[in-house]
C-alpha positions as CSV (number, residue, x, y, z in Angstrom):
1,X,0.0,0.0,0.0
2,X,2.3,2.3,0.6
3,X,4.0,1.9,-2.4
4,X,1.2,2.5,-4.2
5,X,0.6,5.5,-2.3
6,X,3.9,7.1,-2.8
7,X,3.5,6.4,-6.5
8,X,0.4,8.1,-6.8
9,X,1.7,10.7,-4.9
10,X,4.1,11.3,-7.1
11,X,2.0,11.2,-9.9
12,X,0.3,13.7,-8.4
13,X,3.1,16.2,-8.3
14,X,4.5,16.0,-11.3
15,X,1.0,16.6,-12.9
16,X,1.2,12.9,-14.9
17,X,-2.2,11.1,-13.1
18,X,-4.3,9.7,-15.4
19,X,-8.2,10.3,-15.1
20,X,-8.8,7.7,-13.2
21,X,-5.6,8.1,-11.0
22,X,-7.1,11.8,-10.8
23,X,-10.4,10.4,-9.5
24,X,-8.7,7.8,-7.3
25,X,-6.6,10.1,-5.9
26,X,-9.5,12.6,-4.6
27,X,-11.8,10.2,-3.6
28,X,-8.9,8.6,-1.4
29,X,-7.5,12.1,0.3
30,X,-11.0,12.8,1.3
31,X,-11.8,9.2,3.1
32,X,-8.1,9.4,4.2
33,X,-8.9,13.6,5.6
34,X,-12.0,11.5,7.1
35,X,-9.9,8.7,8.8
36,X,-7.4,10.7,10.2
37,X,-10.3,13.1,11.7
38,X,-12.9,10.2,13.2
39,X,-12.7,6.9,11.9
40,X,-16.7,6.6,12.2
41,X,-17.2,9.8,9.9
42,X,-20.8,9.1,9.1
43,X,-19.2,9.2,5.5
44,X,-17.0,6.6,5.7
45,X,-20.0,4.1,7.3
46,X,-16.9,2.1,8.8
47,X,-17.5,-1.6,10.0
48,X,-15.6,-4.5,10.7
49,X,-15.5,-7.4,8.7
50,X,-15.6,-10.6,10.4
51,X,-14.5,-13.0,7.8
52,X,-11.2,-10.8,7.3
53,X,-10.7,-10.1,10.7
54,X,-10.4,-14.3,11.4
55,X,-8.2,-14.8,8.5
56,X,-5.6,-12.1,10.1
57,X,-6.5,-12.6,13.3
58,X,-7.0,-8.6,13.7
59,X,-9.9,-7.1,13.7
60,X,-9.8,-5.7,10.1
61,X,-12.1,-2.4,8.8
62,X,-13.7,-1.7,5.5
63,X,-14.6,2.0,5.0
64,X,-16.5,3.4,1.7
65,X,-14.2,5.4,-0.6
66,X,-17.2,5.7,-2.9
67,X,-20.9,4.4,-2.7
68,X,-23.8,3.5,-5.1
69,X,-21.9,2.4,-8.2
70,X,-21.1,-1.4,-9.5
71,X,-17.9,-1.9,-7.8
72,X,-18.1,0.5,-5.5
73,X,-14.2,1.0,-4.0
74,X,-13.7,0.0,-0.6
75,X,-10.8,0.9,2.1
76,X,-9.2,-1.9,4.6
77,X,-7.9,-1.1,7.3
78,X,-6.4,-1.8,10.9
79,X,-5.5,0.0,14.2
80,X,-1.8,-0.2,14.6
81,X,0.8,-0.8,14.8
82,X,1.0,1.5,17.6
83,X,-1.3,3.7,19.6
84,X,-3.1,6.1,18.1
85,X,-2.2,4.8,14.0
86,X,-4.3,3.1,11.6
87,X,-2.5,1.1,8.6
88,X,-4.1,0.9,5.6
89,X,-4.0,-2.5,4.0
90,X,-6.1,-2.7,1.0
91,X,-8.0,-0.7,-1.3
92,X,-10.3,-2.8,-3.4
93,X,-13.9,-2.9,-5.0
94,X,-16.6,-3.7,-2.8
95,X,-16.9,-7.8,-2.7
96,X,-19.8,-9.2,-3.5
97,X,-20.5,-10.0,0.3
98,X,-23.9,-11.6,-0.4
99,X,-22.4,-14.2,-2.1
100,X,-20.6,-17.5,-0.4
101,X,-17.1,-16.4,0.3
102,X,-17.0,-13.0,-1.3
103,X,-14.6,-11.9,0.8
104,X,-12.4,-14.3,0.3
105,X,-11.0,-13.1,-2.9
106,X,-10.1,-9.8,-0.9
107,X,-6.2,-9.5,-0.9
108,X,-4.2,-7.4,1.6
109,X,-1.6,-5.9,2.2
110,X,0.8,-7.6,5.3
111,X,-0.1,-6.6,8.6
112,X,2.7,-3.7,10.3
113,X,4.8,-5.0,13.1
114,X,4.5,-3.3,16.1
115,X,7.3,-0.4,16.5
């Protein structure tokens, strides 16, 4: 994640985001602005996911980095490593959760070690 991050970053800078990297890019320094702020921003609708949180054995959050469209994009994250931090370990379309094991084909980024 964070190397995605940085790269987009950079992007950013150097004025060389695509459209979609332009839309990205908004859409996740708003829900970022949101997380840093309160974590249960009424925006965000933040809730943990239990079938994530027993494959890593953390309680793991999804918050909405857009809503009402196929596909919708949807933040992971954790508390941690330390006090007062939240990592951010995925960024993916929303799973089809109805379905039998949607979130299984949810990939993440490795948990932080605790500093």
């Amino acid at each position: 994640m964070e190397l995605f991050w940085n790269d987009l970053v950079g992007k950013h800078r150097s004025g060389t985001l695509s459209k979609d990297e332009t839309q990205l890019f908004k859409k996740l320094t708003k829900a970022l602005r949101y997380l840093s702020q309160n974590p249960r921003h009424t925006g965000l609708n933040s809730h943990d996911i239990d079938p994530l949180s027993r494959r890593y054995g953390v309680k793991v959050w999804e918050s909405y980095l857009e809503n009402n469209k196929p596909a919708a994009g949807r933040i992971f994250w954790v508390y941690g490593p330390d006090n007062r931090q939240i990592t951010i370990i995925g960024i993916e379309p929303h799973p089809e959760d109805k379905k039998k094991d949607g979130y299984d084909r949810v990939n993440l980024s490795d948990l932080p070690a605790k500093s």
